[in-house]
C-alpha positions in Angstrom: 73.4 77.9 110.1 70.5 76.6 112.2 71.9 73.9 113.8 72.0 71.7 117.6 71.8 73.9 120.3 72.3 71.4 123.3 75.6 72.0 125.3 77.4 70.2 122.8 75.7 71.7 119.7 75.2 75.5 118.0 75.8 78.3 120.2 74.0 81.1 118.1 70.5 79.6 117.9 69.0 81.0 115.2 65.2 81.3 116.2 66.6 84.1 118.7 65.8 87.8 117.3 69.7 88.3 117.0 69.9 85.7 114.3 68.9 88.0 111.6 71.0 90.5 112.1 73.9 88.6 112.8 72.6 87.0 108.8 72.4 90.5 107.6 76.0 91.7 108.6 78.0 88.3 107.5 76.2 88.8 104.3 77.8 92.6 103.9 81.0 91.2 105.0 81.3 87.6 103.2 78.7 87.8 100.3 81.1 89.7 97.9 84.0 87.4 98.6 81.8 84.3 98.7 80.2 84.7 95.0 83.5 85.9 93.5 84.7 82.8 94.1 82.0 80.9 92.8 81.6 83.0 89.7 85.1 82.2 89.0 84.6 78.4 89.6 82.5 79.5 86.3 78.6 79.0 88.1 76.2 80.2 85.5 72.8 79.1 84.4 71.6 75.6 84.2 74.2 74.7 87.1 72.5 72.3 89.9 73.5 73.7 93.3 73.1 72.3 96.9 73.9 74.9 99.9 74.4 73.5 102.8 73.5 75.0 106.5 72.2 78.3 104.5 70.7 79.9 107.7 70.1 83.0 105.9 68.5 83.7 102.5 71.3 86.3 100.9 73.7 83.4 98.9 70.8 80.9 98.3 69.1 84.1 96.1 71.9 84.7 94.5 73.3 81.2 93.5 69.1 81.2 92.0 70.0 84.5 89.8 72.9 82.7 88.3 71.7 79.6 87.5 68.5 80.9 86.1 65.2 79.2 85.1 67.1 76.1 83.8 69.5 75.2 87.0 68.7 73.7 90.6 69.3 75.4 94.1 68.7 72.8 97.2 68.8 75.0 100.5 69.2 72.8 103.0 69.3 73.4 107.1 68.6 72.2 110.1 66.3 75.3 111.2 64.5 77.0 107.4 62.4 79.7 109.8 64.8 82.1 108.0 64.4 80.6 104.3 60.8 81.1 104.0 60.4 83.5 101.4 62.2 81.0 99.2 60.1 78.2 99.0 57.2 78.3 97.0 55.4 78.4 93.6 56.8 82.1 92.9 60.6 81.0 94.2 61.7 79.6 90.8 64.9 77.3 90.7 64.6 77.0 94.9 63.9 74.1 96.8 64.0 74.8 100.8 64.1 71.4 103.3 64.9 70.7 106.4 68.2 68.4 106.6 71.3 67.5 108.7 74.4 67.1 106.7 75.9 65.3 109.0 73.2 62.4 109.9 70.5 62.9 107.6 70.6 60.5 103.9 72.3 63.2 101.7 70.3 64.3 99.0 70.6 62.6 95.4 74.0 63.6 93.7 75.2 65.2 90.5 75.3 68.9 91.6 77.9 71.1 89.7 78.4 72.8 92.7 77.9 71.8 96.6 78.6 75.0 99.2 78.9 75.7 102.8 79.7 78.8 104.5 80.3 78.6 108.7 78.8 75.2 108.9 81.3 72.4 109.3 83.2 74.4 112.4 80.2 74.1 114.5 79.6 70.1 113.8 80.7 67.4 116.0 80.5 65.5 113.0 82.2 67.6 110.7 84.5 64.9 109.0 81.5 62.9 108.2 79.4 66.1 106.7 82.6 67.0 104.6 82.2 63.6 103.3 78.9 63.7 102.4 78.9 67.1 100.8 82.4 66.0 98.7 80.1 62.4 97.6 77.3 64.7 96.6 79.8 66.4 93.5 79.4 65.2 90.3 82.6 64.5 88.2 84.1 67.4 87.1 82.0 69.7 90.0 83.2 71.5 92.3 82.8 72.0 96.4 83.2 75.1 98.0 83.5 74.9 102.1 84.4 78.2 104.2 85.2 78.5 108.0 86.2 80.6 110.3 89.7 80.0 111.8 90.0 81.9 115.3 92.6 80.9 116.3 94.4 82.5 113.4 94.0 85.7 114.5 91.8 85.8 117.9 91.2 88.8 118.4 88.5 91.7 118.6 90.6 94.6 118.1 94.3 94.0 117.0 94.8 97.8 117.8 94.4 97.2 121.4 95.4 101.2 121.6 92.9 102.2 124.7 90.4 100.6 127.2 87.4 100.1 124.7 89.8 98.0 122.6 91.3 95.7 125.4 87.5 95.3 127.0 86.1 93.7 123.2 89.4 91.8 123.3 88.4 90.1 126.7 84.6 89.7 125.7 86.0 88.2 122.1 88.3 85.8 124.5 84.6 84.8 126.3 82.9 84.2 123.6 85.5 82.4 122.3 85.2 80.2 125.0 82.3 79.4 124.9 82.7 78.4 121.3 85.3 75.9 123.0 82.7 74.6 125.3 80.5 73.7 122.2 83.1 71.6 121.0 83.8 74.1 118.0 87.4 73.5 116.1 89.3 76.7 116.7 92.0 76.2 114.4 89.4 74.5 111.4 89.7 76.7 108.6 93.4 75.8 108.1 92.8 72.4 108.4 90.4 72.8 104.8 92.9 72.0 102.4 94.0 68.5 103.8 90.3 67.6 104.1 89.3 68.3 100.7 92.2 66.5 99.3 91.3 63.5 101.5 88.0 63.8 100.6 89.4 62.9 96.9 88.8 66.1 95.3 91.7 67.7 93.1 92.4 70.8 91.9 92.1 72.3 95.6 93.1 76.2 96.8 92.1 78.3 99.5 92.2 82.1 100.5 91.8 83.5 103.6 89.1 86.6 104.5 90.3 89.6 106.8 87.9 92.3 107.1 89.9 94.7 109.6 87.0 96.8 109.9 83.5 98.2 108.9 80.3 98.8 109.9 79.4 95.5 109.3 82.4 93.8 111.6 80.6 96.3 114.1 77.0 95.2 113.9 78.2 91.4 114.0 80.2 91.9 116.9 77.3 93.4 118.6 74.6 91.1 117.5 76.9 88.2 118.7 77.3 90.1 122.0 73.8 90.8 123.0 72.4 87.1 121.6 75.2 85.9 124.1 74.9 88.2 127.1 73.2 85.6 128.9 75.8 82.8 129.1 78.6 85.6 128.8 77.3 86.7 132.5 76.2 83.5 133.7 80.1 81.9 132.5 81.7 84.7 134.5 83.2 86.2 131.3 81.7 89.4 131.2 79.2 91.9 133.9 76.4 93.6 132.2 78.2 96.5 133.3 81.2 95.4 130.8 78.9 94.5 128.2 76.8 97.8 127.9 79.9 99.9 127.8 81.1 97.0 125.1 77.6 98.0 122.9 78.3 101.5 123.6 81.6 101.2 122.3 80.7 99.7 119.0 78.6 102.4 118.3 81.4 104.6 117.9 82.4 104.7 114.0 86.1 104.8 115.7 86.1 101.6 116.6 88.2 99.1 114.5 86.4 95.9 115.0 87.6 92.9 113.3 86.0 89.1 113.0 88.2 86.0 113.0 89.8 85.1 109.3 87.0 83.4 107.0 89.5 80.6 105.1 87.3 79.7 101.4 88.8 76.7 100.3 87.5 74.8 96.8 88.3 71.6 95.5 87.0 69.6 91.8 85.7 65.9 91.8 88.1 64.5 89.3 86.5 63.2 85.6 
């Protein structure tokens, strides 16, 4: 999810330390969910796969289990410093490059399956990389896109039962914010549905993601927090002072942490 990080681009820059563990704890909290879907779509081997804004390596190595020696897995992304280890000679079905969805030439077409997970919310071009992705399906294949809605539900804690929990509720409204300020679509994932069907694709559902607490939801929240702090303090949003107490807060296995609803929506190129 390497993408722009200009003031109208990607927030979460994702050559900065907090990158991979913010990759490691939406891969405990989406990666279930994520290939359940997709294993339902029926992937299996010998299916041709392009993700799209990967960022980190946990779904890319898994789409490559399932479609075995025989199938295809593109992983594509603006910034690959985190895709590394799955390029190569040893990497098998893998191919890593460097690519924006929304400006770049699209790669050649015909995948069975074409997948995005927190991509298209962050693009200012996000109609035009839905369009590309959906083009990119062959007939009778499937695209897969999933964003966050925050506006759904925009809160940190929706047991604001004390101080800690009304403190991540204000830093959560911050951050949020600043997400504004990048031009991010608060209310996207809802909006899935429509797009898919104007996109031409049939067959479309979605589902919506609410993990109201875990370790994980904990360890993203703080990841998030720290690779912020900067511009949270600098935007008047948060002190350090709030912040540390914030971090010291989510330390505490008490703490019901939630992250904003992830909406999975699928749709089939017709025959």
């Amino acid at each position: 999810m390497g993408r722009m990080t200009s003031e109208t681009g990607y927030l979460l820059d994702n050559r900065q330390r907090e990158a991979g563990r913010r990759f490691d704890a939406l891969a405990g909290l989406f990666d279930p969910w994520t290939l359940d879907h997709l294993d339902r779509l029926g992937l299996a081997a010998g299916w041709r796969c392009w993700e799209v804004g990967a960022g980190g390596p946990s779904v890319p190595t898994a789409l490559a289990e399932r479609v075995g020696p025989t199938g295809q897995v593109l992983v594509t992304d603006i910034d690959t410093s985190w895709l590394t280890d799955l390029s190569g000679p040893a990497a098998g079905p893998v191919e890593v490059r460097r690519h924006d969805v929304a400006r770049d030439e699209p790669p050649g077409g015909g995948f069975d399956l074409v997948h995005a997970r927190l991509v298209l919310v962050h693009l200012p071009d996000r109609a035009e990389a839905l369009r590309r992705m959906a083009e990119a399906v062959r007939p009778g294949g499937w695209l897969v896109v999933e964003d966050a809605d925050p506006a759904l539900q925009p809160l940190a804690c929706p047991d604001e039962r004390g101080p800690a929990e009304e403190l991540a509720n204000r830093v959560r409204r911050g951050f949020r914010s600043l997400l504004a300020g990048r031009g991010v679509d608060l209310a996207f994932g809802r909006t899935l549905p429509a797009l898919l069907r104007g996109a031409g694709l049939a067959d479309v559902r979605a589902e919506g993601c609410f993990p109201l607490t875990s370790p994980a939801c904990r360890e993203l929240e703080a990841a998030t927090v720290r690779q912020l702090r900067g511009q949270l303090v600098a935007g008047g949003l948060a002190t350090d002072e709030e912040i540390e107490r914030h971090l010291a807060h989510l330390r505490d296995a008490g703490m019901d942490v939630t992250t904003a609803p992830l909406i999975t929506c699928w749709g089939r190129r017709p025959d």
